[in-house]
C-alpha positions in Angstrom: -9.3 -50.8 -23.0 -11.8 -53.4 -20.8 -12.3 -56.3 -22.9 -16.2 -55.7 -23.4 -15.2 -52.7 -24.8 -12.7 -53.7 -27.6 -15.5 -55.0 -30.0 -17.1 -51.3 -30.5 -13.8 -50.7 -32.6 -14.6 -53.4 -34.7 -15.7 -52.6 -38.3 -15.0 -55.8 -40.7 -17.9 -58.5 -40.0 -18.0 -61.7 -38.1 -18.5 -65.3 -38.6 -22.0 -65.8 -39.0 -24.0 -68.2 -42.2 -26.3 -67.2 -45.0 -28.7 -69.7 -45.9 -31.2 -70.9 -48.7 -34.4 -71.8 -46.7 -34.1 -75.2 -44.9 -30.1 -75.4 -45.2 -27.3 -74.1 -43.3 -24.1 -73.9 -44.1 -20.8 -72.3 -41.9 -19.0 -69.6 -43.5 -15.8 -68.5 -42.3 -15.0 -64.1 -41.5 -18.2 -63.3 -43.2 -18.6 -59.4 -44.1 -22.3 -59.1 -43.4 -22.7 -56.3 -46.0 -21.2 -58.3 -48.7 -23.8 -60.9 -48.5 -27.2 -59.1 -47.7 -29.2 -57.7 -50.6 -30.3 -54.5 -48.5 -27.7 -52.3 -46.4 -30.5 -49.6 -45.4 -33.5 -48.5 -45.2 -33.9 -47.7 -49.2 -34.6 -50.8 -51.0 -34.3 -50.9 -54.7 -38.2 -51.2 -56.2 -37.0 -54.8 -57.9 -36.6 -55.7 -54.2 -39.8 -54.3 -52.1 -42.0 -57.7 -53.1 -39.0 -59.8 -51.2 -38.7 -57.2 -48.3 -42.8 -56.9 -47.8 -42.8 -60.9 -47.9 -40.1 -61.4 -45.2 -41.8 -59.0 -42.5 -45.3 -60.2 -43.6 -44.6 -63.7 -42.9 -42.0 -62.7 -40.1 -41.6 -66.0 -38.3 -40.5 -68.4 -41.0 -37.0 -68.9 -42.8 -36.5 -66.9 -45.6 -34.0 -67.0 -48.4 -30.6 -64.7 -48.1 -31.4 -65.1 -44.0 -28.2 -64.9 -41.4 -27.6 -67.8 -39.1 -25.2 -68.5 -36.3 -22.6 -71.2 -37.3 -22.7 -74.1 -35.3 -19.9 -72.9 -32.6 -22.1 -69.7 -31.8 -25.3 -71.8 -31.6 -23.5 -74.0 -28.7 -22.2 -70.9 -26.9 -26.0 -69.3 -27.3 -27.8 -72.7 -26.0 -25.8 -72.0 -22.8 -26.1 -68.1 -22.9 -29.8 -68.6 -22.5 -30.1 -70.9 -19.9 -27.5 -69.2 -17.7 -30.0 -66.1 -18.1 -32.5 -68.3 -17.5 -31.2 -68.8 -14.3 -30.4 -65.4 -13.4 -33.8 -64.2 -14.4 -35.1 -67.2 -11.6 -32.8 -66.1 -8.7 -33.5 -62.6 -8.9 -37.3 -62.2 -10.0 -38.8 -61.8 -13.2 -39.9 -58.0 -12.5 -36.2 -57.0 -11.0 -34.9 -58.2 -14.4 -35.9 -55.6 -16.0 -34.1 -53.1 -14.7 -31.0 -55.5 -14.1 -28.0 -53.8 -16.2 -25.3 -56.0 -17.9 -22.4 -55.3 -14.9 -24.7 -56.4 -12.3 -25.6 -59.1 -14.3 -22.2 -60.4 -14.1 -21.4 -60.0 -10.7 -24.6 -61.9 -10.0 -23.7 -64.9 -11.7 -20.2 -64.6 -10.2 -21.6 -64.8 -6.6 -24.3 -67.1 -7.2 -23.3 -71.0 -7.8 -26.9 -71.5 -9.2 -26.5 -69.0 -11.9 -22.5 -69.7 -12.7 -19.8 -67.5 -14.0 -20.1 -66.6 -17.7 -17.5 -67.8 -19.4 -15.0 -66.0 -21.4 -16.7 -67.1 -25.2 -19.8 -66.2 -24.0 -19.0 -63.0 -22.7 -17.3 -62.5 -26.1 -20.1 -63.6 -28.1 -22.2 -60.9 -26.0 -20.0 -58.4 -27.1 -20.7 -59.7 -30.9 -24.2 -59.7 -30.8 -24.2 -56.0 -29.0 -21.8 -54.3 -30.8 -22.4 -56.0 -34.7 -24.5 -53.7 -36.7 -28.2 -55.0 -36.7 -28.9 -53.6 -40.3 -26.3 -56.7 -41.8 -28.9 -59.2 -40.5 -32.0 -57.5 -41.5 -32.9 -54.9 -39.1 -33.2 -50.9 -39.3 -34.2 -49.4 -36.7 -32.4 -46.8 -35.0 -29.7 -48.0 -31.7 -30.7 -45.6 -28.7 -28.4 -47.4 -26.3 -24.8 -47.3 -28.1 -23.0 -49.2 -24.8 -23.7 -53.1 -23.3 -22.9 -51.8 -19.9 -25.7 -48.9 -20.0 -27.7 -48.4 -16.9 -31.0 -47.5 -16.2 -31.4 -45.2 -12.8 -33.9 -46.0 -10.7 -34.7 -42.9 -9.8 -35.8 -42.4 -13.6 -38.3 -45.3 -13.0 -41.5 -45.8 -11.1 -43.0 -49.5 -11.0 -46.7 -49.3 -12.4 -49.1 -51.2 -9.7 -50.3 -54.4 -10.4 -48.5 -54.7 -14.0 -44.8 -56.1 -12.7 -43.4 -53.5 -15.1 -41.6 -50.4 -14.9 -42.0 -46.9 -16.9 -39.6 -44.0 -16.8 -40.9 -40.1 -15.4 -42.2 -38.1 -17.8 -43.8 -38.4 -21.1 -44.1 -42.0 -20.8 -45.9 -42.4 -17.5 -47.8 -39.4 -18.5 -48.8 -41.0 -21.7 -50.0 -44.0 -19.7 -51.8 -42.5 -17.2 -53.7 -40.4 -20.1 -54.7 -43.9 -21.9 -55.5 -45.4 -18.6 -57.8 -42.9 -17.6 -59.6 -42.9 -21.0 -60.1 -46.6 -21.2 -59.7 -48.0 -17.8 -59.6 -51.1 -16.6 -59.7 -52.8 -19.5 -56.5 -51.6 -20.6 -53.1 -53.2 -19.5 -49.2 -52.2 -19.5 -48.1 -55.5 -21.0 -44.1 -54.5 -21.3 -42.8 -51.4 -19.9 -39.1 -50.1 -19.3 -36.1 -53.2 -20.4 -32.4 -52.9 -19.4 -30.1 -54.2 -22.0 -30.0 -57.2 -20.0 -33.5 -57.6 -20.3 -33.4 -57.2 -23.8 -30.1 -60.0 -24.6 -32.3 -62.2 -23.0 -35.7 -62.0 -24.9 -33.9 -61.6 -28.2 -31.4 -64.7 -27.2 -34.3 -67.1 -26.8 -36.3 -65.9 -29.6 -32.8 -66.8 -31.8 -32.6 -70.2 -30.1 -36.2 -70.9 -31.1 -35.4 -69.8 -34.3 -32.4 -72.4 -34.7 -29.6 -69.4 -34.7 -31.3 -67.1 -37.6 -30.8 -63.7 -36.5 -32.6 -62.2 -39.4 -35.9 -64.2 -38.3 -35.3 -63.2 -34.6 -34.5 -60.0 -35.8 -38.3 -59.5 -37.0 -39.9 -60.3 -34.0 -37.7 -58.7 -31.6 -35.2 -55.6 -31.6 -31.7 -56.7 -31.1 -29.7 -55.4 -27.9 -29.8 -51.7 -27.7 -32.2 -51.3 -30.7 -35.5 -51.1 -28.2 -37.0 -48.0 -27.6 -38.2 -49.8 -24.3 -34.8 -49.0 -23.4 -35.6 -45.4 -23.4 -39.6 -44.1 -23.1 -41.9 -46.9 -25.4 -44.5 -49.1 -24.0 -46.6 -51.9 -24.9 -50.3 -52.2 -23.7 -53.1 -54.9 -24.3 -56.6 -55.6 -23.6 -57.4 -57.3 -20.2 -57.8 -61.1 -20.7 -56.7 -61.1 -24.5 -53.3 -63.1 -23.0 -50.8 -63.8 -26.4 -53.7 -62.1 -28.7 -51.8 -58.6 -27.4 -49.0 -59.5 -29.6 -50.5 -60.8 -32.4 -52.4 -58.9 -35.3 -55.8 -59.9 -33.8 -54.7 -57.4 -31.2 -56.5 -54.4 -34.4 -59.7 -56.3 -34.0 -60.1 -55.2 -29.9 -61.6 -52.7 -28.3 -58.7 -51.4 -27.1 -56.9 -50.9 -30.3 -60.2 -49.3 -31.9 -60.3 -47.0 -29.0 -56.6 -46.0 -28.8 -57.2 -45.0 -32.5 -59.7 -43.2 -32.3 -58.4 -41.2 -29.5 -55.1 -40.4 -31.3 -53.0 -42.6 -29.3 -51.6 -44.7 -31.8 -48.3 -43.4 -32.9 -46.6 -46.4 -33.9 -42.9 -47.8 -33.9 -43.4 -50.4 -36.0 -46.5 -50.1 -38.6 -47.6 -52.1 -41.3 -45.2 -52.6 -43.5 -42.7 -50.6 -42.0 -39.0 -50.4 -43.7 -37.2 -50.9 -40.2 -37.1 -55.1 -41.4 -39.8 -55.9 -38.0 -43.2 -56.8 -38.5 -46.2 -54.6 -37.4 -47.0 -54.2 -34.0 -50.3 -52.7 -33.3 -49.6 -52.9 -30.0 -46.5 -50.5 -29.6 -46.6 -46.7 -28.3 -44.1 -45.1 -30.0 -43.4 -42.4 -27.1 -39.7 -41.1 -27.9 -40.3 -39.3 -31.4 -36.3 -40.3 -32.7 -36.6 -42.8 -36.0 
C-alpha cells in the first residue's frame, strides 16, 4: 500500500482542538464525532438557531469550532508557502489543472519550490482523507482520491478568463449565459484540480489561525468542490471581490441570471451543507 494511500483506511479521528471562542486548547487523539454537536445534515430543531448563526456570520470563530493543534499549525504555515511557490514557478492558470503527483515531482525538481517533507505530506493525507462533516461541513465528496487527475482533453481554457471548464454541460451552460448577457458577464473560477483546491482551502485555514470549521464555511475542503467536476463561478465585469460577497444579489447580473432560470445553486441561503450562501455559484452537476 503507497503511503498516501494508507490514510483512506483510517476510521478513528485525529488530533485536532475544539475551542470556546477566543481560546485554544490541544487535545490529544480527538474523535471528531464525539465532540461536534451535528454529525449530518439533520440538526435537531433545539440546534437550527446555532447552525443558522454559524453560516450567517461564516467568517468569525464560533463556539464548539475545530482548530489545528499547534504542531499542525507549524506544518500548515510551511504547506502554504511551499504551494505558494509552486503556484509562482508554474503559473497561476496552469495550477489549476496541476494534479497532486505532478505537484510533487515539481517541487522535487525545482530547488525554488523544495521537496515536501514527510509530515507535510502526511498532514495532506489528514486533511484529504478526514471526513469534512466532523469539522462542520456537508456537502457531498465527488473526488474520493488525493491523487485524482483531471484530463486535459476533458478541458478547454475559456479566452480571456485564465480559467478552465470541462466539455459538455458546463461549457454549454456558459456559452448559453454568455450569450444572453454578454460582456458584462465573467467566468470568475472555472475547473480546480485537487491541488488547486489544498491550496485555496490551506490559506483560507491559515488566515483563520488553524479553525477548519471557519475555513470550512467559506471554502469546500479537498475533494468536496464540485469545481472539481462540472460547477462554475461567474461575476459582473468590474465588481472585483463584490462577486463573492452578498452584494453580488444586488447586480445586474445576478437579477438577470434569475430571471432567466440560471440560478440553480450549490450553496443557497441558509443551506444545511455548514457553507454560507453563494449567489454566485452554478450548480451544474445535479448530485447533492
Amino acid at each position: 500500500m503507497k503511503r498516501r494511500d494508507f490514510l483512506k483506511t483510517i476510521t478513528t479521528g485525529v488530533a485536532l482542538a475544539t475551542v470556546s471562542a477566543g481560546s485554544v486548547q490541544d487535545v490529544h487523539a480527538l474523535t471528531f464525532s464525539s465532540r461536534l454537536r451535528f454529525s449530518s445534515p439533520k440538526f435537531p430543531s433545539h440546534d437550527l438557531e446555532s447552525y443558522l448563526k454559524k453560516v450567517r456570520q461564516f467568517d468569525e470563530d464560533h463556539f464548539g469550532d475545530i482548530y489545528l493543534n499547534s504542531k499542525q499549525y507549524r506544518t500548515l504555515s510551511r504547506l502554504v508557502k511551499r504551494l505558494n511557490r509552486l503556484q509562482k514557478l508554474i503559473g497561476f492558470g496552469n495550477f489549476f489543472l496541476l494534479d497532486f503527483d505532478d505537484a510533487i515531482k515539481y517541487a522535487r525538481l525545482h530547488k525554488s519550490v523544495g521537496l515536501f517533507t514527510s509530515s507535510e505530506l502526511d498532514f495532506l493525507e489528514m486533511i484529504f482523507y478526514s471526513r469534512a462533516s466532523d469539522y462542520g461541513f456537508y456537502g457531498e465528496k465527488p473526488l474520493k482520491n488525493l491523487t485524482d487527475r483531471i484530463p486535459r482533453r476533458k478541458v478547454v481554457k475559456i479566452r480571456n478568463t485564465g480559467n478552465y471548464l470541462y466539455k459538455g454541460r458546463p461549457l454549454e451552460t456558459y456559452h448559453k449565459i454568455k450569450k444572453e448577457l454578454g460582456d458584462e458577464l465573467e467566468l470568475t473560477s472555472g475547473v480546480r484540480s485537487v491541488t488547486k483546491q489544498i491550496k485555496l482551502f490551506l490559506n483560507k485555514v491559515h488566515k483563520s489561525n488553524g479553525n477548519l470549521s471557519r475555513a470550512s464555511r467559506s471554502l469546500a475542503p479537498p475533494g468536496y468542490s464540485f469545481h472539481g467536476i462540472s460547477d462554475f463561478d461567474v461575476g459582473q465585469m468590474g465588481y472585483g471581490q463584490f462577486n463573492f460577497t452578498e452584494k453580488f444579489v444586488t447586480s445586474h447580473v445576478f437579477k438577470r441570471l434569475k430571471s432567466l432560470g440560471y440560478l440553480t445553486l450549490r450553496y443557497p441561503s441558509d443551506n444545511m451543507l455548514g457553507v454560507r450562501f453563494e449567489p454566485w455559484h452554478i450548480k451544474v452537476n445535479n448530485r447533492a
